[in-house]
Every structure is written in C-alpha cells, then in structure tokens.
C-alpha positions as CSV (number, residue, x, y, z in Angstrom):
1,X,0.0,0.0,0.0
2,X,1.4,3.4,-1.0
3,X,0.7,6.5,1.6
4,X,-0.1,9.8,-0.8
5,X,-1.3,11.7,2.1
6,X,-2.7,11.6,5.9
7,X,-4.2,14.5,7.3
8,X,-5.5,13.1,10.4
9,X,-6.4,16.2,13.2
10,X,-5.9,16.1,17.2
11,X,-9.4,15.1,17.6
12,X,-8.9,11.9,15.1
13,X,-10.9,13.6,12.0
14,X,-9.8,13.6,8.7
15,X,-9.1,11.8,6.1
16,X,-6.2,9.7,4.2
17,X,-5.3,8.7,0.5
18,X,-3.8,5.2,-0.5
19,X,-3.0,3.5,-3.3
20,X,-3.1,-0.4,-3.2
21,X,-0.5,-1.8,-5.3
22,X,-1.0,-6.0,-4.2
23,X,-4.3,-8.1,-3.1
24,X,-3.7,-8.0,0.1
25,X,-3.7,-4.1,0.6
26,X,-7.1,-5.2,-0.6
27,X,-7.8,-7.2,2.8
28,X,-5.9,-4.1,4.5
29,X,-9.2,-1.6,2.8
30,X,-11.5,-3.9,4.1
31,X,-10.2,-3.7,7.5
32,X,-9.8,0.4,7.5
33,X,-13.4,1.2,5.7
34,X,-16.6,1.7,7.9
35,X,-20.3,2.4,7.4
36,X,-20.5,6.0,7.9
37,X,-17.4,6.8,6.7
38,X,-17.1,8.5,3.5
39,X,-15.0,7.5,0.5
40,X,-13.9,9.5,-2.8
41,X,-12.5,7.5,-5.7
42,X,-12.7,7.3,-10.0
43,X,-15.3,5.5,-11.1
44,X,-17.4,4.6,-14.6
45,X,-21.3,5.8,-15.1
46,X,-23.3,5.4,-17.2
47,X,-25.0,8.8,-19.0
48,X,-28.0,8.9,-20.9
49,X,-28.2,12.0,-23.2
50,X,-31.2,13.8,-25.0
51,X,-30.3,15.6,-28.4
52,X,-33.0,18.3,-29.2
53,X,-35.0,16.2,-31.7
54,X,-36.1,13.7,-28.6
55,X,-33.1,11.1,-29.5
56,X,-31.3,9.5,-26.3
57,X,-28.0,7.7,-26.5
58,X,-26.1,6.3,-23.5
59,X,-22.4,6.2,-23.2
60,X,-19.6,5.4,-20.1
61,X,-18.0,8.4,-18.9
62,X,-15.3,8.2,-15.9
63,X,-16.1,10.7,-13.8
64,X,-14.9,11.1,-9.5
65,X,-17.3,10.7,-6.9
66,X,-17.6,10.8,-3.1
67,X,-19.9,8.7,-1.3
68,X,-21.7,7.9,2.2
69,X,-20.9,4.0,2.4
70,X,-23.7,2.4,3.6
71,X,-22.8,-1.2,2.2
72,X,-19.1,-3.0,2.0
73,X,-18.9,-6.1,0.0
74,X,-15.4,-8.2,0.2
75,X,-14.9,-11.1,-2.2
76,X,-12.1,-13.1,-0.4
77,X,-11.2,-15.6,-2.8
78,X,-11.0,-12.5,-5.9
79,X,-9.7,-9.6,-3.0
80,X,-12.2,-7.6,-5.2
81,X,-13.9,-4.7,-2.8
82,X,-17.1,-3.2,-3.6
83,X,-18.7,-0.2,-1.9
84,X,-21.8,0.9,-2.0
85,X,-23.6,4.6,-0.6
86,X,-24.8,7.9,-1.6
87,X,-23.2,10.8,-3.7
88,X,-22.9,13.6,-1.4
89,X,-20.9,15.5,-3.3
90,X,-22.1,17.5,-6.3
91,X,-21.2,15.8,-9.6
92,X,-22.6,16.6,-13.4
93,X,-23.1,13.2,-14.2
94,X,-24.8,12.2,-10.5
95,X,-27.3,13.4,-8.6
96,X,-26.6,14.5,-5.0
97,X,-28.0,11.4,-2.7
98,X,-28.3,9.3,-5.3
99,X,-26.9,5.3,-5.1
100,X,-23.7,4.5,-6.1
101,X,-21.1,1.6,-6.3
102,X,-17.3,2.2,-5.9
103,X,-14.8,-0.7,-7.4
104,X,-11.6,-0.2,-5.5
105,X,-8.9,-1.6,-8.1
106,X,-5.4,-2.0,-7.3
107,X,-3.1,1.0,-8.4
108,X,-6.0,3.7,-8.5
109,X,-5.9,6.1,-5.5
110,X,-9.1,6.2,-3.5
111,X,-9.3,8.7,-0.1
112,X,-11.2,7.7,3.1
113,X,-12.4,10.1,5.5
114,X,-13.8,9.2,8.9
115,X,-15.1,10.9,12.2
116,X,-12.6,9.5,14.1
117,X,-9.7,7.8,13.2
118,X,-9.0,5.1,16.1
119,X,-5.4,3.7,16.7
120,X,-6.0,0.3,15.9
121,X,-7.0,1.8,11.7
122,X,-4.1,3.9,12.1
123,X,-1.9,1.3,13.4
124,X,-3.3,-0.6,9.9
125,X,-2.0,2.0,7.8
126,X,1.1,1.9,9.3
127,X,1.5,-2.0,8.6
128,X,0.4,-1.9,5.3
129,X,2.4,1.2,4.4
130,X,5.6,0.4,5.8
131,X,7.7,-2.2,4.2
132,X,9.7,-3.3,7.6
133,X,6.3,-3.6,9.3
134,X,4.2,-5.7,6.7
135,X,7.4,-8.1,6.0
136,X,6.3,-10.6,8.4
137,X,8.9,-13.5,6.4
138,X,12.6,-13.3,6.5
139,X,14.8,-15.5,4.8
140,X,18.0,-16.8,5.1
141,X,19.6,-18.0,1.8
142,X,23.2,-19.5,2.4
143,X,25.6,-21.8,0.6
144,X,29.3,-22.5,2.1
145,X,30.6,-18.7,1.8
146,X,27.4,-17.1,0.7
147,X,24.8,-15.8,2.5
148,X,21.9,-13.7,1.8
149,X,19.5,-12.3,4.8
150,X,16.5,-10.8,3.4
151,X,12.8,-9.7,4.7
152,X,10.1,-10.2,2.7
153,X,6.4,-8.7,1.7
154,X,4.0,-10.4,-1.2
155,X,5.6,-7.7,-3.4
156,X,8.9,-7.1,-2.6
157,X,12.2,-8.8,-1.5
158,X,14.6,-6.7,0.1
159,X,18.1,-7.7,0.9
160,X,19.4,-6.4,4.1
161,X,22.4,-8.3,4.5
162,X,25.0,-10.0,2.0
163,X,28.0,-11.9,3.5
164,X,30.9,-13.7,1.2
165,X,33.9,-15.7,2.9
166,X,36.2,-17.8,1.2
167,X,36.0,-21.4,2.9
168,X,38.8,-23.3,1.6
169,X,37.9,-26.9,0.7
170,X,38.4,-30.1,2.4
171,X,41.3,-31.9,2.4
172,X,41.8,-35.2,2.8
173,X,43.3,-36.0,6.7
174,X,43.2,-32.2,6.9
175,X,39.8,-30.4,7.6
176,X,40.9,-27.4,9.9
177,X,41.0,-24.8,8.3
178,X,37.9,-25.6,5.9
179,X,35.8,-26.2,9.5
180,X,37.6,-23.0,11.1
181,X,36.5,-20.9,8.3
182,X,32.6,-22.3,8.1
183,X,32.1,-21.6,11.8
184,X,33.6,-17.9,11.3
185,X,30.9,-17.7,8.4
186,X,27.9,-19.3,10.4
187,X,28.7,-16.9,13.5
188,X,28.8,-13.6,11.1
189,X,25.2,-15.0,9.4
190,X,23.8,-15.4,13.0
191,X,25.3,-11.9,13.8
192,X,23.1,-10.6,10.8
193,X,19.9,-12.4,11.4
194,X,20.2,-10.6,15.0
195,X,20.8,-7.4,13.6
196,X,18.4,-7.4,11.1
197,X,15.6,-9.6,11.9
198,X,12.7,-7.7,14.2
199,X,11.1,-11.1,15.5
200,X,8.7,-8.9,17.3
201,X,7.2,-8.5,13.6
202,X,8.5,-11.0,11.5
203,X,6.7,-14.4,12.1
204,X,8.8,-16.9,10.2
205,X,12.0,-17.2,9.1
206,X,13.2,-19.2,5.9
207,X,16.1,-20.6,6.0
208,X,17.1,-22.4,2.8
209,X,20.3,-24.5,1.2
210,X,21.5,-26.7,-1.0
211,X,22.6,-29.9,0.6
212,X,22.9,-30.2,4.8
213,X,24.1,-26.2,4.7
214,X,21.1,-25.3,6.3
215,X,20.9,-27.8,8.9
216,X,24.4,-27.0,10.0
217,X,23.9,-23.5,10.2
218,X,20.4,-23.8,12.4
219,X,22.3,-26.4,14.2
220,X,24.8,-24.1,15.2
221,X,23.0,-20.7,15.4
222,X,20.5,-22.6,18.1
223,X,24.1,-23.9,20.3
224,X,25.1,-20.4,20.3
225,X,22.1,-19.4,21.7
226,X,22.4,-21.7,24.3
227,X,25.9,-20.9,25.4
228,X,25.5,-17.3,24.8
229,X,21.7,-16.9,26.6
230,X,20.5,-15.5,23.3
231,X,17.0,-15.4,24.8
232,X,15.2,-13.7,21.4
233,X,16.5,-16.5,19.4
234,X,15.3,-19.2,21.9
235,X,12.2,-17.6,22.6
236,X,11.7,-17.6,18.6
237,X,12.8,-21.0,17.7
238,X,9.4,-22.3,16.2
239,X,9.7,-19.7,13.5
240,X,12.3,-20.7,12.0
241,X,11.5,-23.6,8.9
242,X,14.1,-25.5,6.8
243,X,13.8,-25.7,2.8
244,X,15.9,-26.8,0.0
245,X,17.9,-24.1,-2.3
246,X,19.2,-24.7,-5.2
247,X,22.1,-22.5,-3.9
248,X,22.6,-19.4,-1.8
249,X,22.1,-17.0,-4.5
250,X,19.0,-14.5,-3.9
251,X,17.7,-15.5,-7.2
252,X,17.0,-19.3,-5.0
253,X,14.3,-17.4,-2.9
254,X,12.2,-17.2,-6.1
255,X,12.0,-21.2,-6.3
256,X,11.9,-21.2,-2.6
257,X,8.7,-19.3,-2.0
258,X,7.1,-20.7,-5.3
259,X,6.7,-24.1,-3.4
260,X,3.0,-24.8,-2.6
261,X,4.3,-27.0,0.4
262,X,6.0,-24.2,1.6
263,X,2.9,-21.9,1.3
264,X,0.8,-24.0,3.2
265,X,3.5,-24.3,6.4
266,X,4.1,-20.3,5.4
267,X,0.4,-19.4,6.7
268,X,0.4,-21.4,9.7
269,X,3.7,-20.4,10.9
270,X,2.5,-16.6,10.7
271,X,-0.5,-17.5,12.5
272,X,1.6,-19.6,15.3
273,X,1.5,-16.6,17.5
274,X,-2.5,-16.7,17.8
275,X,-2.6,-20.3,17.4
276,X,-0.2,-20.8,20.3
277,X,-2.2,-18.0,22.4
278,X,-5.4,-19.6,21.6
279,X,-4.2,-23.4,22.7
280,X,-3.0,-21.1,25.9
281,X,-6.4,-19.9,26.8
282,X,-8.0,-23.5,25.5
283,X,-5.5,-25.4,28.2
284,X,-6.0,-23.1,30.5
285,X,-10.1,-23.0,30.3
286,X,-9.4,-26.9,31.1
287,X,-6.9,-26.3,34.4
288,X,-7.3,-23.3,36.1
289,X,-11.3,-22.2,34.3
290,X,-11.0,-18.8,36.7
291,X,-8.0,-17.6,35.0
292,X,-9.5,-17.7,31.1
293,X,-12.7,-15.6,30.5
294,X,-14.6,-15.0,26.7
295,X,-17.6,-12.5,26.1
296,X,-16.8,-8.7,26.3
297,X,-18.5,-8.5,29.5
298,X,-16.3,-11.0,32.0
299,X,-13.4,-9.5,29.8
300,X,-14.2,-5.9,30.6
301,X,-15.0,-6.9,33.9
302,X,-11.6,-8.4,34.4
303,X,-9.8,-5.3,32.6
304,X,-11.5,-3.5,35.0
305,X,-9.2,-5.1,37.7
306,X,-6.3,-4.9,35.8
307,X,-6.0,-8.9,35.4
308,X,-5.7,-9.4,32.0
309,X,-2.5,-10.8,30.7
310,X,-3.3,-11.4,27.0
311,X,-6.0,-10.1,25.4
312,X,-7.4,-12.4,22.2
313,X,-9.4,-10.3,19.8
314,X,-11.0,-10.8,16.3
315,X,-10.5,-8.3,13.7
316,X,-14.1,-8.5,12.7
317,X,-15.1,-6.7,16.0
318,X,-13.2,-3.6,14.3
319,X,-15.5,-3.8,11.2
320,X,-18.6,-3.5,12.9
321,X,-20.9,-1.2,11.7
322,X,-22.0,0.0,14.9
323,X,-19.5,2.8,16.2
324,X,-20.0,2.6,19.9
325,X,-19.6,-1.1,19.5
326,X,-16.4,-0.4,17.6
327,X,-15.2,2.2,20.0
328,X,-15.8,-0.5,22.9
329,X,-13.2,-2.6,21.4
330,X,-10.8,-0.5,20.6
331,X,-10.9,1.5,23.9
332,X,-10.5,-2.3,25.5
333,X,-7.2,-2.7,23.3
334,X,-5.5,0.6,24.2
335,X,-6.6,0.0,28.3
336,X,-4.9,-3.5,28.3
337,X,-1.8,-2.2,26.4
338,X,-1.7,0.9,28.7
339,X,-2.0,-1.7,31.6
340,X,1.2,-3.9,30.7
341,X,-1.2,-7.0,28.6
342,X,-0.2,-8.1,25.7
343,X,-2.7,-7.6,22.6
344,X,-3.3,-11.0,19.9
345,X,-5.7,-9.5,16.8
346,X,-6.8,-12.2,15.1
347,X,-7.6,-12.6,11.4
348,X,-11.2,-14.1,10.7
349,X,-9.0,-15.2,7.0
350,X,-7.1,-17.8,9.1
351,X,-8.6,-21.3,10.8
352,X,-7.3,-19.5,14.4
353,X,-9.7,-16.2,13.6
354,X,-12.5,-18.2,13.1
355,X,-12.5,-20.5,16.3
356,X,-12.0,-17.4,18.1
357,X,-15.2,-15.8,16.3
358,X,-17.5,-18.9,17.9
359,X,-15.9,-17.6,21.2
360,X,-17.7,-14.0,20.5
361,X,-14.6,-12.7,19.4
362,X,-13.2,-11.6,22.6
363,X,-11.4,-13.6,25.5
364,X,-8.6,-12.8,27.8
365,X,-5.9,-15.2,29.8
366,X,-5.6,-13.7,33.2
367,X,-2.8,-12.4,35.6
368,X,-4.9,-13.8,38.6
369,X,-8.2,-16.3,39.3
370,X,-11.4,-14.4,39.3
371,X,-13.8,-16.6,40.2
372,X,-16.7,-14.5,41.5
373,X,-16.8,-13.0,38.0
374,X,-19.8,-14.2,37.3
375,X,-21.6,-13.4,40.2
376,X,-20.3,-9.7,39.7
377,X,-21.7,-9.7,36.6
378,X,-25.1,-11.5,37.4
379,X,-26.0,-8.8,40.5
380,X,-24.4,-6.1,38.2
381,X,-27.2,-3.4,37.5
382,X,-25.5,-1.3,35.3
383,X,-24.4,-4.1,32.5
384,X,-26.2,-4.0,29.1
C-alpha cells in the first residue's frame, strides 16, 4: 500500500489517500473502511443524453465521486472490494443522494475520510504502508561462503544483509582450516539475522540451502544461543522452517517461495502466535477455568481489575458497523496495552480467527483467578 497523504487532526478527524499496489492491501481496505465513513474515488457511469430532436443515447464516462458507504462487500477468494452509498458530493453526471457503487482496483488512488480515526485503523495503515512492518517473512539464503538475509512482503524482496567468505575446501586427513572458516561464516550470518531480523514482527524465518548447509547453520545458530543466553533467538525458535535451495544466491528465494508446500506451512507459521495464544487460553479453560474468560462482558470486567494478561481479539469486531460497538473494542485494546497486557488481533481469513469468532470474538488469559466474575456480573445493575 502506498501512503499519498494523511491529514489526520488532534481530535482523530480527517481523512487519508492510499493507493493499493498488491491483493492484500485489498484485505488491508477492508479492514480500515466503515459504514459512515465517506469515500472519494474514479469510477465509470453510465450517462443517458437527449439531443434536441427527442433522440437519447447512452455512453460510459469516468467521472470522481464521493460517497456515504452504507454497504461494503469483500470477495475473499477474488480480493475484489465493492462499496456501495450515496453521492454527497455535487457531480454533473450524478445526482446529489443518489446510489452509487465504488470498485476499489489496485493502483487507483481512493481517499477515506472518517469521524474519528482510532489507533488500531491507524496502526493498519502503518502495517500496510511500511515495508519493515508488513514483512512478516525473512529468509535466510546460504551456501558454504554465501549468505543472503533478506525480509520479505508479497511484493517485494529486500536484501538487508549479503556476507561472502572464502571457505577453503576439504582436504583429505586435513579439515581445519575448511571447518575453522565455516564456523567464522555461520557466526557472522547469525550476527546478521540478530541485527536485522525484528522477531517482534517478523513471524517466520526461511532458511534455505542446498545440501545439509542449512541444517548446519540452524544447528549451530541454536548452540550459540544456548551458550550465549541468546533469549530472542530461543524464545523464537518455532519460527524458524528449513527448505531446500538450489544455492545461496538471492535468485534461489524465487523457487523457494514458489513451493506450494512451503505456502501452506508459510500461513500457519504466521498464525503460530494466535494459534499458540489460543491453545494457551484452551488449556488453560481446562486447568485453572477462573483464569480464562470470553464474552466482552467478563473480559471488561476483568480489565477493569487490571488482570488481564493477553487479550485475544477478532479483527471482525473492528469492522462492525455500529461505532460505539467499535469504539468499545478498541478502547478495551489501548486499556490492556496501557496496563502492561499483551494484545493477539486475530484474522477471521485464518482457521485461528475463526475458532475465536464462535468464542464472540473476545477472551482474555488472566494475571490472577477471578472466580466471582460471574456473580459480579449477574448482581451487576448497570451491564447491558
């Protein structure tokens, strides 16, 4: 997604123009756009004309308009989005209030203006905009000498770090040197993957060879972390997935990510972070029930107290048409960040999203057992 302009004021008004460039900037739209909110963007209508002797012809004229969206349509499979609402801006070719359906299409500009722009649809823009935030995949691309550490987006590949080392070859009775100068070369890729790997954002990490490369250099990046108490590394170890390269090249990461099999582990691995919250909360609603909660009532009752530890939230609650609803949410995210919880949005697109969704959407793993939630909630007056 490309940023033109953002002209957002103190009290959150204004408005924002993007370009998508990919399909998922697509998904990203889908995500950011409301009912209520207005939306300006080229379009194609269709004008009937009357000469003077009475004769009406009809042609396509492109023409700008600015509608009220009432209606937002989202074909997941195509990424197509379809808006529909009124003109409330004057145009020659369409009436003020009349109907009108928006195409968004990738590389036309489109600007969205809303009442209030919330953190969590600014935080959105900032993902989708920024090419270090939405480059959730790095890769790892090595060959004895060669090494290429890149990050990743659906439309980009960008290569922060290139190492080259000459490993002299094996000899026979006389291995030395050659096994000297690998372990130099694993410990400055590991150096790089540190420095330029944020695992905070990125959720996997490729590493891919030709031959047993790869395993050797895991193999010894995950020793080091041991010895050396690199905690980040430890901490991140399920992220990391091994693949065959055809060599260490950058050129290799094209036939590496073009790998349905690799696809397939790809969007799980991204999603480990909610899965492995959600199997968190689902163990924990087995053991200790008073320390796991769902429904946006026990959760806000426990936010309330300051117990929540992680928050798990659909990002279908941010979509709702219904403002105050939508302000309830996101005024629940910024208290438990502000209070020290961590935050898990989940994506209805993945199998984790939707399990959540059949749990209202909302649940929280707690600090501390609340077990007379209930009972505060049942005598509670004041509770809609």
């Amino acid at each position: 997604m490309k940023l033109v302009s953002k002209e957002v004021e103190k009290d959150g008004s204004g408005q924002v123009t993007l370009i998508p460039v990919e399909a998922e900037d697509m998904w990203h739209a889908y995500n950011l756009i409301g009912v209520g909110d207005s939306l300006r963007s080229t379009t194609v209508r269709k004008v009937t004309t009357e000469s003077a002797t009475g004769s009406s012809s009809s042609s396509r004229v492109r023409t700008t308009l600015t509608i009220s969206i009432e209606d937002i349509d989202f074909d997941t499979q195509g990424c197509m989005l379809r808006v529909k609402g009124r003109n409330i801006q004057e145009n020659q070719y369409v009436k003020m209030g009349a109907y009108h359906t928006l195409d968004l299409e990738l590389n036309r500009k489109f600007t969205l203006a809303k009442e209030c722009w919330d953190i969590i649809a600014l935080e959105r823009i900032e993902m989708a905009c920024d090419v270090a935030q939405s480059a959730d995949v790095a890769a790892v691309i090595l060959q004895e000498g060669l090494a290429h550490v890149c990050l990743v987006t659906s439309s980009m590949t960008v290569i922060r770090a290139k190492l080259e080392q000459n490993i002299p070859r094996k000899r026979k009775g006389f291995c030395q040197q050659h096994d000297k100068a690998l372990l130099k070369f694993y410990d400055s890729v590991l150096q790089a993957v540190q420095r330029h790997i944020n695992f905070e954002i990125v959720k996997c990490v490729i590493v891919a060879s030709p031959g047993f490369v790869k395993d050797q250099f895991c193999e010894y990046l995950f020793q080091q972390a041991v010895k050396l108490d690199l905690k980040i590394l430890l901490e991140n170890r399920h992220k990391f997935i091994q693949v065959h390269s055809s060599s260490g090249h950058k050129h290799a990461l094209k036939e590496v990510l073009s790998d349905p099999d690799l696809s397939t582990r790809l969007a799980d691995t991204k999603a480990a972070g909610e899965v492995k919250a959600l199997e968190q909360f689902y163990t924990m609603l087995n053991t200790e029930q008073d320390r796991a909660l769902y429904g946006v009532k026990h959760v806000e009752k426990a936010n309330e107290a300051s117990a929540i530890e992680t928050l798990l939230i659909s990002d279908t609650l941010f979509r709702s048409s219904d403002i105050t609803q939508r302000k309830r949410y996101v005024g629940l995210v910024e208290e438990v960040r502000d209070g020290g919880g961590e935050v898990r949005i989940f994506s209805s697109q993945h199998v984790s999203g939707e399990q959540l969704d059949l749990l209202s959407g909302v649940a929280a793993i707690l600090r501390f057992p609340m077990p007379d939630i209930e009972d505060e909630i049942g005598s509670s007056s004041d509770e809609d």
